[in-house]
C-alpha positions as CSV (number, residue, x, y, z in Angstrom):
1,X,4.5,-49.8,33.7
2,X,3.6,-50.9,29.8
3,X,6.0,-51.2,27.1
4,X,4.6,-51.1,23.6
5,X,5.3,-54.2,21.7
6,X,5.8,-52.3,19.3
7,X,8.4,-50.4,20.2
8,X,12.2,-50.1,18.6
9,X,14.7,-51.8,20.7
10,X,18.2,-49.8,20.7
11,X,20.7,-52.6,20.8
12,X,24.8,-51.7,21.9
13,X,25.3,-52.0,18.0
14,X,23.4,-49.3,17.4
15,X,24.9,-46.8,20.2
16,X,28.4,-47.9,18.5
17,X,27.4,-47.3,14.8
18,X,26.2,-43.9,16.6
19,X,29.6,-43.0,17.8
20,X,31.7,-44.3,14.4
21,X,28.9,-42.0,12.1
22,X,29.7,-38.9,14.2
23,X,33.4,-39.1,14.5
24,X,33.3,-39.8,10.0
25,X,32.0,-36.2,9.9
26,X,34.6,-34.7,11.0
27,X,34.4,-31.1,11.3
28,X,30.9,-31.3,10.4
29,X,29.5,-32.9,13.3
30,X,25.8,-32.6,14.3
31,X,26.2,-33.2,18.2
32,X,24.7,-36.3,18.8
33,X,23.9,-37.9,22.1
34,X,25.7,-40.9,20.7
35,X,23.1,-42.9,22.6
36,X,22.5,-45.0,18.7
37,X,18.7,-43.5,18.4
38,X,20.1,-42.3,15.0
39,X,21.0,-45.8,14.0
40,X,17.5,-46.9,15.7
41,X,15.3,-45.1,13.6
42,X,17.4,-46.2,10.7
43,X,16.7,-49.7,11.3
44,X,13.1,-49.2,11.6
45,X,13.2,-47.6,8.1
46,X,15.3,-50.2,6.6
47,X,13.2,-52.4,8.0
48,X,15.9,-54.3,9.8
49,X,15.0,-52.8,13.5
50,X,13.5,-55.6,15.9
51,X,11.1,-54.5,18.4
52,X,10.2,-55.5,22.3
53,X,7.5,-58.1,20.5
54,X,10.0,-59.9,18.6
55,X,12.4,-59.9,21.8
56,X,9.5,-61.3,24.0
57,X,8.2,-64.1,21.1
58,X,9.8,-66.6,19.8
59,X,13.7,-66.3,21.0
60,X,15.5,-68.6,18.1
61,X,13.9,-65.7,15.6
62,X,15.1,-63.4,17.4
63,X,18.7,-64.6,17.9
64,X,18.7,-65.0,13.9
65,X,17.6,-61.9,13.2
66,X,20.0,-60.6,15.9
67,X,22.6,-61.6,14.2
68,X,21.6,-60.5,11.1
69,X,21.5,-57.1,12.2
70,X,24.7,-57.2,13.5
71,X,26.7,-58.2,10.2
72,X,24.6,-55.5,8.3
73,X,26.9,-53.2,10.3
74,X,29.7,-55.1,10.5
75,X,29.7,-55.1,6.7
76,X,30.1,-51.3,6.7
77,X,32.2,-50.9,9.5
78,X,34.6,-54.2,9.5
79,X,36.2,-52.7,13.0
80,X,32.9,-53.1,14.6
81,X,33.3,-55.4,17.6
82,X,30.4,-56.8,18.8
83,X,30.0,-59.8,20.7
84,X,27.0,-61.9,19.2
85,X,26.9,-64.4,21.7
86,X,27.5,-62.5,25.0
87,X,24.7,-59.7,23.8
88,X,21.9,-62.3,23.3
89,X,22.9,-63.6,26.6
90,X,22.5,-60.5,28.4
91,X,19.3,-60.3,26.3
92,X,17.7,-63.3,27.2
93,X,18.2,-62.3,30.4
94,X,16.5,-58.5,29.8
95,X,13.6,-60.5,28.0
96,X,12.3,-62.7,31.1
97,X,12.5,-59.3,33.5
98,X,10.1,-57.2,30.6
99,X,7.9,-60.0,29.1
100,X,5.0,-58.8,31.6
101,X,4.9,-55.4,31.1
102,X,4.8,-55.7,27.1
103,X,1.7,-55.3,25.8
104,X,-0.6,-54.0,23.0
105,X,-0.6,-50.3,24.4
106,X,-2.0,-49.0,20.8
107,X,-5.0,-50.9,21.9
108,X,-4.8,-50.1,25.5
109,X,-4.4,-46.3,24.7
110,X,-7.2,-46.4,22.3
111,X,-9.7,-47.8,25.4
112,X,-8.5,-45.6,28.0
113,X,-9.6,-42.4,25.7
114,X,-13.0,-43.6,24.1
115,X,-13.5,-44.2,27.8
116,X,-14.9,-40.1,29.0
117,X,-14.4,-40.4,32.3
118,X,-10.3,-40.5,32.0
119,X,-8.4,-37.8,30.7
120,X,-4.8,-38.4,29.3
121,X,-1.7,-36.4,29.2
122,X,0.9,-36.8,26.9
123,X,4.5,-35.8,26.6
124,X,6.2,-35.7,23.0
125,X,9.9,-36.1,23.2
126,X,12.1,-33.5,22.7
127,X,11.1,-30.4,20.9
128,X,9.3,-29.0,18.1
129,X,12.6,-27.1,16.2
130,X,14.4,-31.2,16.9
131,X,11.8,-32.2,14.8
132,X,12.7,-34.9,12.0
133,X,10.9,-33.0,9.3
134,X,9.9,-29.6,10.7
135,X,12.8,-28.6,12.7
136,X,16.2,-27.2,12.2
137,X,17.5,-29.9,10.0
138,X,19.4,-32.2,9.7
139,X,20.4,-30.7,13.3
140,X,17.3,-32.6,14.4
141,X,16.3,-35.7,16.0
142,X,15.3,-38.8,14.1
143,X,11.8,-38.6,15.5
144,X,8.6,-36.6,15.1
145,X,8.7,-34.5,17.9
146,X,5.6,-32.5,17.3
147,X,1.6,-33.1,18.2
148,X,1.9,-35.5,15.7
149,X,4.1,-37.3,17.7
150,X,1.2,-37.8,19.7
151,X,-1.0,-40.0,16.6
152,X,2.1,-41.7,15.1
153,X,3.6,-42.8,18.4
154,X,0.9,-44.2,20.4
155,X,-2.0,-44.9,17.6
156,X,-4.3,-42.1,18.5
157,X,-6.4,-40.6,16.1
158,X,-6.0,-36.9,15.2
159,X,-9.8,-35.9,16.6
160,X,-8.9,-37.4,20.1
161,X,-6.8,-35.0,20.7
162,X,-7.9,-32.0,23.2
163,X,-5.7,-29.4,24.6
164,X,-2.2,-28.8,23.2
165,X,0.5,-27.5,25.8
166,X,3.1,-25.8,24.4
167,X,6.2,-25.4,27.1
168,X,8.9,-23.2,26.5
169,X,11.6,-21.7,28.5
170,X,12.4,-17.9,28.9
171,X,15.2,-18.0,27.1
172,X,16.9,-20.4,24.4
173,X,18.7,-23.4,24.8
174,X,20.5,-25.7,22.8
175,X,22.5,-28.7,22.4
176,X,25.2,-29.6,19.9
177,X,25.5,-27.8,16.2
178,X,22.7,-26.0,14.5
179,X,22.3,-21.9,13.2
180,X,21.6,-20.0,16.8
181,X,20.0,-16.7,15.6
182,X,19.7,-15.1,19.4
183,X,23.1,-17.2,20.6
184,X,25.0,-15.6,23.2
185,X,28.7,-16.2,23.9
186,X,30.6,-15.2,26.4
187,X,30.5,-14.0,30.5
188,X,26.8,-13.7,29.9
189,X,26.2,-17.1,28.6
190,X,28.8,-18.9,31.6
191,X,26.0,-16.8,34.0
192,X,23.2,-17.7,32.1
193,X,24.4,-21.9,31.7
194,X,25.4,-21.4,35.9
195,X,22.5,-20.0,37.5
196,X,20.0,-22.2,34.6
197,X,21.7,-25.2,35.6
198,X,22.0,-25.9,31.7
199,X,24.1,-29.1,31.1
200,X,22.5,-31.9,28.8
201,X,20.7,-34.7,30.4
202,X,22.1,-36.9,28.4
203,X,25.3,-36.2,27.4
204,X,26.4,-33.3,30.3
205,X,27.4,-31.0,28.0
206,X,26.9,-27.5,28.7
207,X,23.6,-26.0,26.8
208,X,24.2,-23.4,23.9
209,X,22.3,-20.2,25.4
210,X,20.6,-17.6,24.1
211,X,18.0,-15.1,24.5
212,X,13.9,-15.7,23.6
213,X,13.1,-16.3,20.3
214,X,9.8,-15.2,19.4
215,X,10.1,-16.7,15.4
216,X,10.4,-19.8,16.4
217,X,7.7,-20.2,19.3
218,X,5.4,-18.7,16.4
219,X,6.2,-21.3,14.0
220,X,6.0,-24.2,17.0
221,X,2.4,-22.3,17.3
222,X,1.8,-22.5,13.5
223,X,2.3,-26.7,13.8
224,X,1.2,-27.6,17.1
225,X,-1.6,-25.0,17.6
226,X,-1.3,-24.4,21.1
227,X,-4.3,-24.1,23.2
228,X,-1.7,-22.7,26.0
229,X,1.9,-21.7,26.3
230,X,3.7,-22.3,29.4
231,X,6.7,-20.0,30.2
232,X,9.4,-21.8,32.3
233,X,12.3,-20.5,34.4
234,X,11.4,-16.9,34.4
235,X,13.5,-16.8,38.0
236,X,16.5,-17.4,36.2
237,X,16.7,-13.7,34.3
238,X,15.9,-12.3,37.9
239,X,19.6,-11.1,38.1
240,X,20.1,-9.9,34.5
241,X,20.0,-6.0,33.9
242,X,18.7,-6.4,30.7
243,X,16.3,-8.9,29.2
244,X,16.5,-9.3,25.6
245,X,13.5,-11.0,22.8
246,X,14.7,-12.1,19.0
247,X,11.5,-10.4,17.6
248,X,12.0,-11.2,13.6
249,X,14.4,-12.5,11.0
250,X,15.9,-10.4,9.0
251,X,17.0,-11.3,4.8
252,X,20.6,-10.2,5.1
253,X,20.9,-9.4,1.8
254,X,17.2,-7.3,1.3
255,X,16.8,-6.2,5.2
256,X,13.4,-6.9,4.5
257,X,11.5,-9.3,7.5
258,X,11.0,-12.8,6.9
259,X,7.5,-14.0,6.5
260,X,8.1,-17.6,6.8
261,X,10.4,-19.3,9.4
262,X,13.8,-20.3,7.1
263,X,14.1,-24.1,6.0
């Protein structure tokens, strides 16, 4: 295993700053995993995020900046109770174990492809509608979950890239808030979520269900360009009279088809 030296570091701090964000909205919520990526990605931006580098170099920086970080929080949520001292401890700790697998995988990456005789596959997190910018926002993740993904999060040029999978189940899932245009409720969706095994990884939450949507694996095509589509889970419809496909959208107020998915 390598681990980019680059790469965000999701401290306890962020997880809980994850957790006291959700609960503020209220009724609004946007169903987090409450696992602090959120946060993460907002301390990248900020530029207040350490990374794996800074955790593996020189330790009394990092324990400053550490701390730092902390009291940023603290200052805007004064019940946050985190223990400085015990986390760096446990940290120090996490640092010796993954100091030699960290490495310069940008560079590493970069060989392995210019090098003809390898091929390379590569999984984006996520999918395309969770997208930070081109999904269902701001019932989204905070990352780019698209091909781009694929240049922005490991280095990679554009031209390197080859084939473009596109994996989709044969139905629709979903996890947390967000519209659901093909949503269904009900007996059907408890057999659907049963027999599809659809809880959350994550969080174990049962999956929103609901049946193909055509739109939006157009518009995943439109972005990602596909050289393939990969249809997933087809046995799971085996025992459903009726198989259903969300063909268009429809302006509720014109009845005339959308031409472009809604933002």
């Amino acid at each position: 295993m390598r681990i980019s030296e680059n790469a965000h570091i999701v401290f306890d701090v962020h997880r809980r700053v994850d957790e006291l964000e959700e609960e503020a909205r209220g009724q609004h919520l946007i169903g987090t995993t409450k696992r602090g990526i959120g946060p993460t990605y907002a301390s990248k931006a900020s530029r207040r995020g350490l990374r794996v580098g800074d955790l593996v170099g020189d330790w009394n920086t990092f324990c400053e900046h550490y701390e730092l970080l902390v009291n940023y929080y603290q200052s805007y949520f004064p019940n946050l109770d985190i223990d400085i001292k015990r986390s760096l401890e446990e940290l120090a700790e996490i640092r010796v174990r993954l100091k030699p697998m960290v490495q310069n995988t940008t560079f590493l990456v970069n060989k392995l492809v210019k090098d003809k005789s390898n091929r390379l596959l590569v999984e984006c997190a996520q999918s395309t509608m969770l997208d930070i910018d081109f999904g269902t926002y701001p019932y989204v993740t905070a990352s780019n979950c698209s091909v781009g993904g694929a240049c922005t999060g490991l280095g990679l040029p554009p031209s390197s890239i080859g084939d473009v999978y596109g994996v989709a189940k044969v139905y629709t899932t979903r996890v947390g808030s967000g519209l659901f245009p093909t949503e269904i409720t009900g007996e059907l969706a408890a057999k659907l979520q049963s027999i599809g095994r659809e809880f959350g990884v994550t969080t174990g939450r049962k999956r929103r269900v609901g049946w193909f949507d055509a739109v939006v694996l157009r518009y995943s095509h439109m972005i990602n360009n596909f050289t393939a589509i990969a249809l997933t889970k087809l046995d799971v419809l085996d025992d459903f009279d009726e198989i259903k496909i969300g063909k268009d959208y429809v302006d509720p107020e014109t009845g005339e088809i959308l031409q472009c998915f809604p933002s």
